[in-house]
C-alpha positions in Angstrom: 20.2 33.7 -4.7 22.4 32.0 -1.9 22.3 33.2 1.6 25.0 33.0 3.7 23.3 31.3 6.2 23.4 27.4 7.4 21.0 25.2 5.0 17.8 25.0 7.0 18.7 27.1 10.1 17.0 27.1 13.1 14.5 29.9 12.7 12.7 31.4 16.0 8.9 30.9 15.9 8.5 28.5 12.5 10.1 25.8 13.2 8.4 21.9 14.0 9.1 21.5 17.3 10.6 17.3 17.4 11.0 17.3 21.6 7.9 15.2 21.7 9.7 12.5 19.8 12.4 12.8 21.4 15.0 14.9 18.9 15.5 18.0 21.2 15.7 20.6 17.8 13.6 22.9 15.6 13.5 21.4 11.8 12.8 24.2 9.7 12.0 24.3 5.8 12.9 28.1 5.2 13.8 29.1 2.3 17.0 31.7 2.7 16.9 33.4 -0.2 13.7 34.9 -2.7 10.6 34.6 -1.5 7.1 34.3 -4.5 6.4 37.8 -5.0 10.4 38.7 -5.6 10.6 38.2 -9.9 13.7 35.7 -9.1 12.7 33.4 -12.4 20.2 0.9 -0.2 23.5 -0.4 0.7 23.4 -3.0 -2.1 24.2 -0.5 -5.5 21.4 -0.9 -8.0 21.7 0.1 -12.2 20.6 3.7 -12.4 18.3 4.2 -15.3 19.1 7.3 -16.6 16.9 9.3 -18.8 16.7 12.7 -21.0 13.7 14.3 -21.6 14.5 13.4 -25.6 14.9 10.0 -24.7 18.7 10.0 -24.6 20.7 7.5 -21.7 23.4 7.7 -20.0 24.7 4.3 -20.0 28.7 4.9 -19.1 31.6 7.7 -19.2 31.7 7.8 -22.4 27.4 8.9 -23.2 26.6 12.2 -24.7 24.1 14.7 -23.4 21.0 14.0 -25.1 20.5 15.9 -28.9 17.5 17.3 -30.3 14.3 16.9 -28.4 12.2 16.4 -31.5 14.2 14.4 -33.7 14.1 12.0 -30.9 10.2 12.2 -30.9 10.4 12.0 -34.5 12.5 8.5 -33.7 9.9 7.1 -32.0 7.6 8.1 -34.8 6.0 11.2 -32.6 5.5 14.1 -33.9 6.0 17.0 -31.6 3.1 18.9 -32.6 1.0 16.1 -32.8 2.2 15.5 -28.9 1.7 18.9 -28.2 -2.0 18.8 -29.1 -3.1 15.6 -27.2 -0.9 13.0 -29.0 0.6 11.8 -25.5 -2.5 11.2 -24.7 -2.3 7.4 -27.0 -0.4 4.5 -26.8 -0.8 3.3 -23.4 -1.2 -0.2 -23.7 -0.4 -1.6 -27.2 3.4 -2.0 -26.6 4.1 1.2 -27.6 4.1 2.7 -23.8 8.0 4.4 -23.6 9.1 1.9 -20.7 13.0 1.4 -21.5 15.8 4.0 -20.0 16.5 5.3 -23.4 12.6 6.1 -24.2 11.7 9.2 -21.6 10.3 12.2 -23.1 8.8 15.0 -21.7 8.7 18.0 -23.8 7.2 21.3 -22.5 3.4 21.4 -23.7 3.1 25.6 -22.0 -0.5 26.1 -20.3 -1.4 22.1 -20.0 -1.2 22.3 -16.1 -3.6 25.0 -15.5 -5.2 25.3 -12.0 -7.9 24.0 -12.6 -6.4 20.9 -14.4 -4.1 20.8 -10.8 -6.6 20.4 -9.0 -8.2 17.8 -10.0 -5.8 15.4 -10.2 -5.6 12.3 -8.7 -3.8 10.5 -6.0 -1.8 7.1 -7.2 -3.7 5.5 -4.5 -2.5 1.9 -6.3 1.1 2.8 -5.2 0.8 3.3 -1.7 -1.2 0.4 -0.2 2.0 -2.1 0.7 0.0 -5.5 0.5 3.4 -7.2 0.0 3.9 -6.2 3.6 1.8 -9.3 4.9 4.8 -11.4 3.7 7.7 -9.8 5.7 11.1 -11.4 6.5 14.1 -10.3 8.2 14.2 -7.3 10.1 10.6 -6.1 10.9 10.1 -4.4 13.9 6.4 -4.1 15.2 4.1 -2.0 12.9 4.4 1.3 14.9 1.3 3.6 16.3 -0.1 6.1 14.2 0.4 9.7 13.9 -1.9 12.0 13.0 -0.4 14.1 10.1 -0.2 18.1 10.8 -0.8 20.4 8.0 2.3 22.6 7.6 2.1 26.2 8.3 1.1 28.5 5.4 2.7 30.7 3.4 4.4 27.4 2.3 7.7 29.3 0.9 8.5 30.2 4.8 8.2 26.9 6.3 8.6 24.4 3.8 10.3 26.1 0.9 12.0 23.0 -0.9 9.0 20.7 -0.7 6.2 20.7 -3.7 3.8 19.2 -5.6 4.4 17.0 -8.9 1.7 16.5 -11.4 2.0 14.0 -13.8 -0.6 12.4 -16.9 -1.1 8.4 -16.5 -3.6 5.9 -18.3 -5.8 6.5 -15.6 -5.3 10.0 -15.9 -3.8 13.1 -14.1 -2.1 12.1 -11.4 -0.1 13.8 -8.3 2.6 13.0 -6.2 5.2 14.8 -3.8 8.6 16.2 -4.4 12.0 17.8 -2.8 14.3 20.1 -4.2 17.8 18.9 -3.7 21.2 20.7 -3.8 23.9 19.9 -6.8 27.5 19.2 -5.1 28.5 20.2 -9.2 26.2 23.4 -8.9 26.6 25.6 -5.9 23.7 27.4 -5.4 21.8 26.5 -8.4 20.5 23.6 -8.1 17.7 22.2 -11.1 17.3 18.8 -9.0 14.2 17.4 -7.2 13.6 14.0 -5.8 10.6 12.0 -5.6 10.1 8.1 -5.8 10.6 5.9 -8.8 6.8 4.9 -9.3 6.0 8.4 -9.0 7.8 8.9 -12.9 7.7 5.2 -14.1 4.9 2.3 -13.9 7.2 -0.2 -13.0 7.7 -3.3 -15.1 4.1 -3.3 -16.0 3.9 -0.2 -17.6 6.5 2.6 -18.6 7.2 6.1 -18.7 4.5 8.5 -17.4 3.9 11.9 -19.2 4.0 15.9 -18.8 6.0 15.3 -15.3 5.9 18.8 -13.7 6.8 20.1 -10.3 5.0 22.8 -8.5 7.4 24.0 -5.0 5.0 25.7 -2.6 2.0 24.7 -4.6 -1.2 26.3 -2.9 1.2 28.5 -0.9 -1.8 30.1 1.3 -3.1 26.4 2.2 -6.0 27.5 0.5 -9.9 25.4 0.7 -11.1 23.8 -2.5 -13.2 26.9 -2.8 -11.0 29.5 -2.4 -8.9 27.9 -4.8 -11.5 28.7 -7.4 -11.1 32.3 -6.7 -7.4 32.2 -6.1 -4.4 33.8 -8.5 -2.1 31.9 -10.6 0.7 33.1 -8.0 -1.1 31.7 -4.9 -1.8 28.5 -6.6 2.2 28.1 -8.0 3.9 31.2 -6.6 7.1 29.8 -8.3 5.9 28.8 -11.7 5.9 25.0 -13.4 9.4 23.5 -13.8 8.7 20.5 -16.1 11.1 17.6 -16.0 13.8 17.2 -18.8 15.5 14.5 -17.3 14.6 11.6 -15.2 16.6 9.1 -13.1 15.4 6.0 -11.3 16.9 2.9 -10.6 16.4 -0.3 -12.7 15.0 -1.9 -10.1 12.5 -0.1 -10.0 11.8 -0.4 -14.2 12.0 -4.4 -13.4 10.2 -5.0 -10.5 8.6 -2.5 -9.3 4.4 -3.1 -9.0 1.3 -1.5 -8.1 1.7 -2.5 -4.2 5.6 -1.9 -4.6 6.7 -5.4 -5.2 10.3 -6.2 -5.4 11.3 -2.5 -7.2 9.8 -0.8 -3.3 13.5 -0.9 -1.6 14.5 0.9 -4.7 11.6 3.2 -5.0 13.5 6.5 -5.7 13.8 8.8 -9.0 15.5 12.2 -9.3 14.4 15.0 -11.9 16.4 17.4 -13.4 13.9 20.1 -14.4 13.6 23.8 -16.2 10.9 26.5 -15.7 8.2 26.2 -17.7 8.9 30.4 -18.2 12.3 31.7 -17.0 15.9 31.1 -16.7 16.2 31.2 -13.0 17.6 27.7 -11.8 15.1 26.0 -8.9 16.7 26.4 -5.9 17.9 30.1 -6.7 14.1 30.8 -7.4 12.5 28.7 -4.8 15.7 30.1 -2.2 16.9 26.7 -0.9 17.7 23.2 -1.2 18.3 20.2 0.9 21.5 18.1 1.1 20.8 14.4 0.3 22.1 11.9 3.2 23.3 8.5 1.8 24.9 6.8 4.9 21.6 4.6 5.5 21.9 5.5 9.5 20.3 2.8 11.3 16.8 3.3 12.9 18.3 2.7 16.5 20.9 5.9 15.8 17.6 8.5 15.0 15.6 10.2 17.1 13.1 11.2 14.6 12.5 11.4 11.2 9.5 13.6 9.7 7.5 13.4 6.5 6.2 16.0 4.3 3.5 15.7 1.6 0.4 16.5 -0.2 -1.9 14.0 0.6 -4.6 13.4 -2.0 -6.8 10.5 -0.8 -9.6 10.7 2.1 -9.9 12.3 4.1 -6.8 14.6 2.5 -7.7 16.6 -1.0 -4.2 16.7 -1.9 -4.7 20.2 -1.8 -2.8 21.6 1.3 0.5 20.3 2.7 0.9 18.2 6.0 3.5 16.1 8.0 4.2 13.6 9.8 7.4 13.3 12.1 8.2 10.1 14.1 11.3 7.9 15.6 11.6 5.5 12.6 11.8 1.4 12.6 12.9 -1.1 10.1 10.6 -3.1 7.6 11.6 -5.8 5.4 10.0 -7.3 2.2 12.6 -9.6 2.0 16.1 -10.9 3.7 17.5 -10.6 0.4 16.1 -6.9 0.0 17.5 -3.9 1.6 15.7 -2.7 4.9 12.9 0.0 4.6 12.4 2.5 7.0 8.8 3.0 8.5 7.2 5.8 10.8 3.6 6.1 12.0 1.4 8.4 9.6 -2.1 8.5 8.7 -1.0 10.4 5.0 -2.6 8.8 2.5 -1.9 8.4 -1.6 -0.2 11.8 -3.2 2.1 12.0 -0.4 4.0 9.4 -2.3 7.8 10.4 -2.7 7.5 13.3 -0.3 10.7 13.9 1.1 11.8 12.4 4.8 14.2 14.3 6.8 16.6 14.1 9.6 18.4 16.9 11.6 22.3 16.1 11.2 24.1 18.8 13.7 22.4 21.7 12.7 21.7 20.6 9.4 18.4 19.5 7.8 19.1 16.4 5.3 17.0 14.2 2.9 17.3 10.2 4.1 14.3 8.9 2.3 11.1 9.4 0.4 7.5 7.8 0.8 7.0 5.1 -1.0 4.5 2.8 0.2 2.1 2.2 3.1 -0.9 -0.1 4.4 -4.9 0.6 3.2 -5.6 1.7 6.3 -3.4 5.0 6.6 -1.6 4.0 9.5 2.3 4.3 8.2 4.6 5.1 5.6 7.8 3.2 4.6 10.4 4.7 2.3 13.9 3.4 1.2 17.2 3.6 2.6 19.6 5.7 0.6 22.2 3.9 0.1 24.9 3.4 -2.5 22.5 3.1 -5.3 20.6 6.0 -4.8 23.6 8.2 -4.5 24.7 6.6 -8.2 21.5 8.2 -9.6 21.6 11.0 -7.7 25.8 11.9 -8.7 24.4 10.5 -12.5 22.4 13.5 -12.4 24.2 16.2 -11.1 27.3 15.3 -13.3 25.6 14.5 -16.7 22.9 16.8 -16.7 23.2 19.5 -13.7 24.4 22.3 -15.5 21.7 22.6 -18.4 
């Protein structure tokens, strides 16, 4: 449900104080509307790569909405209730990996994520140590200091209601990352978008399509230990439910060049899901009660005061269990002169944080302008791309193809 008031409003108490780095406002995550226990079920353009959970693309004005989920399984010789019982499971490596835009496919597969199975999932520590860094050009300020990330105040759905967790099956196994959900300009108030990074649904041009893509908002809501998870109840653990992806978007560059240290595909390191409850017919942002407008103007670093980072960190010292931050006044790294300019901020979040959502205050308004992407071995930053033209191509692809499904 929509409240009436401003997108991220400045609440009295909750807020993350930014004075300290020199933004004189409160950023609040608050969700406006339901809360858990209410039953509410770069400036240069880039190719999106647009994809439907039964493989379908969206490759002009002209595409169709994807058609039947399981002939298309059936097309790649899958059958769905092979996949269903641990079929995804093969086919990693003998060239039959789903890696092209038209190949995505993500059926439902109801009680795979359990708790427990969440848990233990790992961090995609290979995508977030930026040894490509080493050879910057262009316009590199100095590597900034590092900031200790602060876990986020608990329950989760108060203070940071649009951010969650996004689980996700790889060859090395069950993997997590972070996610955002986003408003639809095409869908008022009923938004079924999240953004994450590119590497965080696709290998890069190494590897394809990764498998059972799910996102969890407000996953551990209480913030609680590794123990008293063991104990805890399927609400505290998702008090939203599983909404598994049905469509995916990234950019090409990503597909092409994108690498296990971010490579050339890291300045267009950026996906957005279109996703469906796993149980329900609520859309996302009505269930999870808000959703955050998207900022594609690429402000320069010398224009912001601050920019913050949320996340689940996974890798030590983090668990990936609870959710922290990280807000700081960003700077500019390059990979390359012929590469668009990445911003950077000082964070000691480590792997699992990856595409968690950064955020500016615009007036009174709380916006996306990036998502983590990569960062050095030793914890110290995090670098994320600038939104530009491209990323808004996905992002439109999305809420105009498949938004209102």
């Amino acid at each position: 449900m929509r409240s009436t008031r401003a997108p991220f409003a400045r609440r009295r108490g909750r807020g993350v104080a930014l004075a300290a780095t020199g933004l004189a406002a409160t950023l609040a995550l608050t969700a406006t509307a339901c809360g858990p226990s209410e039953d509410k079920a770069g400036d240069k353009p880039d190719t999106a790569a647009s994809q439907g959970a039964d493989g379908g693309s969206d490759s002009g004005p002209d595409s169709k909405l994807p058609g039947d989920i399981a002939d298309k399984l059936k097309d790649h010789g899958i059958d769905l209730d092979e996949w269903k019982n641990g079929g995804w499971k093969k086919n990693w490596e003998d060239g039959k990996w789903l890696r092209e835009a038209k190949d995505f496919v993500n059926p439902v597969i109801e009680g795979l994520w359990k708790p427990e199975r969440m848990k233990d999932a790992k961090d995609p520590n290979k995508t977030i140590a930026a040894k490509d860094a080493s050879a910057d050009q262009g316009a590199t300020d100095p590597e900034p200091r590092p900031v200790q990330a602060k876990p986020e105040k608990t329950p989760y759905h108060e203070n940071a209601a649009p951010v969650g967790k996004i689980f996700f099956d790889s060859p090395d196994g069950s993997m997590v990352c972070s996610g955002t959900v986003v408003k639809d300009p095409r869908n008022p108030g009923k938004s079924n978008l999240v953004w994450t990074a590119g590497h965080c649904v696709h290998a890069g041009k190494n590897g394809g399509w990764y498998r059972n893509i799910t996102f969890v908002p407000s996953y551990n809501d209480l913030g609680k230990s590794e123990a008293e998870l063991g104990n805890a109840t399927p609400q505290e653990v998702a008090p939203y439910g599983q909404y598994w992806a049905d469509w995916v978007s990234t950019s090409n560059e990503w597909i092409n060049e994108g690498g296990p240290t971010g490579g050339a595909g890291a300045t267009y390191d950026y996906a957005v899901l279109h996703v469906k409850p796993e149980q329900g017919g609520k859309s996302l942002e009505e269930t999870v009660g808000n959703a955050l407008d998207v900022d594609f103007s690429t402000p320069s670093t010398q224009t912001v005061s601050s920019m913050g980072a949320w996340g689940y960190p996974a890798a030590p010292p983090y668990n990936g269990l609870m959710m922290h931050k990280c807000v700081d006044k960003p700077s500019r790294l390059s990979m390359s002169p012929s590469l668009p300019t990445m911003y950077r901020i000082g964070c000691t979040m480590t792997g699992g944080s990856s595409g968690g959502g950064w955020f500016r205050v615009v007036g009174d308004k709380t916006k996306l302008v990036s998502n983590t992407s990569i960062g050095p071995a030793a914890n110290t930053w995090l670098a994320g791309p600038q939104l530009g033209k491209g990323a808004q191509q996905v992002y439109d692809m999305m809420s105009e193809k498949y938004g209102s499904q």
